[in-house]
C-alpha positions as CSV (number, residue, x, y, z in Angstrom):
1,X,10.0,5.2,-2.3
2,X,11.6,3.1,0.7
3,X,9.5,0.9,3.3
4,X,8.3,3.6,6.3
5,X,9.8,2.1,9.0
6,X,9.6,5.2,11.6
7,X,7.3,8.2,12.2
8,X,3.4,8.4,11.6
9,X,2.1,7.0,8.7
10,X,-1.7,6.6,7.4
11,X,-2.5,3.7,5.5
12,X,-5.8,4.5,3.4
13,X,-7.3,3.4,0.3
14,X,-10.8,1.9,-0.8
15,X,-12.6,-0.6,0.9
16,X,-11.3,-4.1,0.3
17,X,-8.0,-3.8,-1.1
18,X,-6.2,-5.2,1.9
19,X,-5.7,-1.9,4.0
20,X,-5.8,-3.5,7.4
21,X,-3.1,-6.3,6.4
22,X,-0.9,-3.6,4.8
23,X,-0.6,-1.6,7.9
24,X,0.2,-4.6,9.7
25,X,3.0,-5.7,7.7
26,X,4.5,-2.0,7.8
27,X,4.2,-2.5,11.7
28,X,5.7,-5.7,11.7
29,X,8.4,-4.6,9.8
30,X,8.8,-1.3,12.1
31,X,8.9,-3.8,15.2
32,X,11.9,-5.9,14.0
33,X,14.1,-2.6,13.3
34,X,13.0,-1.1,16.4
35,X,11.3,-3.0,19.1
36,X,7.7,-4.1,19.5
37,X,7.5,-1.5,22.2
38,X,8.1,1.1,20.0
39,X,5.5,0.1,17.8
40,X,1.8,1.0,17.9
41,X,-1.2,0.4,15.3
42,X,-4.5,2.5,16.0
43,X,-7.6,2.1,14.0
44,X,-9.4,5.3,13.1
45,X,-13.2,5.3,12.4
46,X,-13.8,2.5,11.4
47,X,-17.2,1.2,12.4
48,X,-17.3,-2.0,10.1
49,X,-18.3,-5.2,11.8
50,X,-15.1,-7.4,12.5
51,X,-13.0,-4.6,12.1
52,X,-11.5,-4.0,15.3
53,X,-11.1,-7.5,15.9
54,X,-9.3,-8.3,12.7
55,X,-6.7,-5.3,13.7
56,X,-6.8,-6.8,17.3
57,X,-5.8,-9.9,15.6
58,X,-3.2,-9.1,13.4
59,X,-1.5,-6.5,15.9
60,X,-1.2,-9.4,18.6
61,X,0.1,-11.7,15.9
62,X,3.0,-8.7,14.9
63,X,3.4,-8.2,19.0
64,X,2.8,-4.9,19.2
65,X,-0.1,-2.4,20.9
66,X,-2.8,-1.3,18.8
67,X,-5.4,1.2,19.8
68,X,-9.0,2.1,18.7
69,X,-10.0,5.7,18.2
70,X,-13.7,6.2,17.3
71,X,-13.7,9.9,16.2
72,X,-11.2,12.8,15.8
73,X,-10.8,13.8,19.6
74,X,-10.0,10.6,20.8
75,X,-7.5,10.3,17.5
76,X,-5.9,13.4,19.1
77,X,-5.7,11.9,22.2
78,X,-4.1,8.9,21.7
79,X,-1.4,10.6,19.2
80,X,0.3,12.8,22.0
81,X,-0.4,9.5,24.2
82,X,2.0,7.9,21.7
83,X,4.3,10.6,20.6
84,X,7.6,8.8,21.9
85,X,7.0,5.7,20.0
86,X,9.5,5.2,16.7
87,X,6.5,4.0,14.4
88,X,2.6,4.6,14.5
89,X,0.7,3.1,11.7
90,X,-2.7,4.8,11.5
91,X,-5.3,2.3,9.7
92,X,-8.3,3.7,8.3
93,X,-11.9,2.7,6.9
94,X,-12.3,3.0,2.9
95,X,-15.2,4.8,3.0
96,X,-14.9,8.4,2.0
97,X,-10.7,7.3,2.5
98,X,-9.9,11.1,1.2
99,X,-11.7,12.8,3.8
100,X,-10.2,10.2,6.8
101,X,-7.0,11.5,5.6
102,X,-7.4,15.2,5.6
103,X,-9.1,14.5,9.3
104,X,-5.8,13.0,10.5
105,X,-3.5,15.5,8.7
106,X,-4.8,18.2,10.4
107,X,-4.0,16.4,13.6
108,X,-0.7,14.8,12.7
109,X,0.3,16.9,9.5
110,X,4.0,15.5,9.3
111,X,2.4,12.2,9.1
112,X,3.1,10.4,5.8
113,X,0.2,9.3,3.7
114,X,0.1,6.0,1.7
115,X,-2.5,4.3,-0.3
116,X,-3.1,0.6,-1.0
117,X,-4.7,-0.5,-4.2
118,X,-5.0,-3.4,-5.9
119,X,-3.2,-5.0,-8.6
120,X,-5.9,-6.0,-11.1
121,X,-7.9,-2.2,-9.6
122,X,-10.1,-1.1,-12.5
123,X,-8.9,2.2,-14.1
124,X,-11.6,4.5,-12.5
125,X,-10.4,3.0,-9.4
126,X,-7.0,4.1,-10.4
127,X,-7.9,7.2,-11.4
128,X,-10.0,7.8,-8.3
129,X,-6.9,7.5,-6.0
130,X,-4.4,9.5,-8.2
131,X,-6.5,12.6,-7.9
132,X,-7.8,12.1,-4.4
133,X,-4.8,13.6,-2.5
134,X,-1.0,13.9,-3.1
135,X,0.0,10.5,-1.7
136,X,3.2,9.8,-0.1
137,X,3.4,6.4,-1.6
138,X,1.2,3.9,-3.3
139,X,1.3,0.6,-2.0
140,X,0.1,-2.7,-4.4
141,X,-1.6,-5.2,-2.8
142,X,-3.4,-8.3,-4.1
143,X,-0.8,-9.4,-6.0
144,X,-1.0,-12.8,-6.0
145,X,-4.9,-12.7,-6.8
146,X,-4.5,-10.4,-9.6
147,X,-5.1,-11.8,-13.2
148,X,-5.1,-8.4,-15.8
149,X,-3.0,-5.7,-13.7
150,X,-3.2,-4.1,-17.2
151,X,-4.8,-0.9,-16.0
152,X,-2.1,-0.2,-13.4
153,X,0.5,-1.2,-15.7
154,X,-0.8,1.7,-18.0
155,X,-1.2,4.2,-15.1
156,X,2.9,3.6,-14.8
157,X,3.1,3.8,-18.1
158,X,0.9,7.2,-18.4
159,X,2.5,9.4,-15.0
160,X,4.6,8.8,-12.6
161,X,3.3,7.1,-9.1
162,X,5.2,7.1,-5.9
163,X,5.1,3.5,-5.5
164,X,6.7,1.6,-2.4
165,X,5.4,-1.7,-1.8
166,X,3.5,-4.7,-3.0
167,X,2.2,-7.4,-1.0
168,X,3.0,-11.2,-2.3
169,X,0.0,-12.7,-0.7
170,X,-2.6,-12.7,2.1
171,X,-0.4,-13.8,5.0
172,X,1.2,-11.6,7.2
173,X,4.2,-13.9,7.8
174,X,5.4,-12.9,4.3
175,X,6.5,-9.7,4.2
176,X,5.8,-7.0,1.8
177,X,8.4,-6.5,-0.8
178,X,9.9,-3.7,-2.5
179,X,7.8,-2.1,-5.2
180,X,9.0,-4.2,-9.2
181,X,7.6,-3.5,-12.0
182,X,9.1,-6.7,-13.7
183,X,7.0,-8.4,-10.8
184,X,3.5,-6.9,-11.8
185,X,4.2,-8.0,-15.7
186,X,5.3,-11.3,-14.4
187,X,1.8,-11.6,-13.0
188,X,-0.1,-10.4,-16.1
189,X,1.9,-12.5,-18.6
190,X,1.5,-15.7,-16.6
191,X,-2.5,-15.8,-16.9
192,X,-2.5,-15.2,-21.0
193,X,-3.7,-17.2,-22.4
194,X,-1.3,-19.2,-24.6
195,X,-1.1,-18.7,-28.3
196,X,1.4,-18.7,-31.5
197,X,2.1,-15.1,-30.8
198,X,2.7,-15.2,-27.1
199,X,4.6,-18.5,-26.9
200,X,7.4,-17.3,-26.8
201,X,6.5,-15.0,-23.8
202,X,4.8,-17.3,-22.1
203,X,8.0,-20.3,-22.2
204,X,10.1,-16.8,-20.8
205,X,8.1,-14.6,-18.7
206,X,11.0,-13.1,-16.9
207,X,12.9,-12.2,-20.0
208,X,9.4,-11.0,-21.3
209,X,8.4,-9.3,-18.2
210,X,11.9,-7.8,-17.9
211,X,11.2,-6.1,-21.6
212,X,8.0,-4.8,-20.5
213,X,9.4,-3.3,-17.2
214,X,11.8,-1.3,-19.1
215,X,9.7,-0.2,-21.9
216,X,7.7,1.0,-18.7
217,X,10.6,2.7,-16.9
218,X,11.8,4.3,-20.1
219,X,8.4,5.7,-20.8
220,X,8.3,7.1,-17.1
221,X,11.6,8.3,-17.1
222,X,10.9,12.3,-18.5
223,X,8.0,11.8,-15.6
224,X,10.1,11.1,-12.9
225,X,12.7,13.8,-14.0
226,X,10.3,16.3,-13.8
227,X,9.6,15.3,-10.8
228,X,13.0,14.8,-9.1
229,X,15.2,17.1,-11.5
């Protein structure tokens, strides 16, 4: 799955994954192919202290608008408001994430869903998200804090996920970069801890990490030709 970079799109997901910066970058990135102008962020329900401020934040550091909209009417209101903007990235509180998106849906229901996790999520986290709704995309965040991304490694390795994007780190100035699965092993093999066996892996994490990423891609592979045809 490409990088949205037009249209409505919901970022969602459980609370403290990274949500807020996510949407951000996806704005940001929307900006630079289209124009700040065209470019608006709106926060939906989200009554955590410091939230609106940290979107405030982040929005004026992409350039671009953002908007607040405390309940479902003034959601409504502010999409036909923006209807002739290219991008609107729709951030959303994790709590009870599933029902936020059906909520917005029913208002914008050709908007795109996509849900950020992260890397080192536990898998009942994982498997939480993959039966809360029929995301558009997954989006991995986190990644440079995560340690044992095993579980999501097995999810990819299990079924098939629509996954998009990761995010490198915590600052917005560094983009977020096309969804690699030799990436994610990279991560895991570099905090093992080192042994006779692993050695060898560890010296040569990208040749290892490339090994793992196919064995991952060839185990998805009936998955996503079932899905594609």
């Amino acid at each position: 799955v490409t990088m949205p970079d037009s249209g409505q799109h919901i970022v969602t997901g459980p609370t403290g994954v990274g949500k807020t910066l996510m949407a951000a970058r996806l704005a940001h990135a929307a900006a630079l192919q289209h124009g700040s102008h065209a470019v608006a962020m709106i926060s939906f329900a989200d009554s955590r202290p410091g939230a609106w401020s940290q979107i405030q934040m982040l929005a004026s550091q992409a350039g671009i608008d953002c908007y607040r909209a405390v309940d479902a009417n003034a959601l409504s209101l502010l999409l036909d408001e923006l209807s002739q903007r290219a991008t609107v990235i729709i951030d959303t509180a994790g709590i009870q994430f599933e029902r936020n998106v059906e909520h917005i849906k029913h208002l914008a229901p050709k908007a795109l869903a996509h849900v950020v996790m992260a890397a080192d999520s536990s898998s009942v986290t994982i498997k939480r998200i993959r039966h809360a709704y029929a995301w558009d995309s997954v989006m991995v965040s986190k990644l440079d804090e995560a340690s044992q991304p095993w579980p999501l490694l097995q999810a990819l390795i299990d079924s098939p996920l629509p996954m998009s994007l990761m995010s490198p780190s915590s600052r917005l100035s560094e983009a977020a970069l096309p969804y690699s699965g030799v990436r994610i092993v990279e991560q895991a093999l570099a905090h093992l801890p080192l042994s006779q066996d692993n050695a060898y892996s560890a010296s040569n994490p990208t040749m290892a990490a490339d090994s793992m990423a196919a064995n991952i891609l060839k185990m998805r592979a009936p998955h996503e030709k079932a899905i594609h045809g």
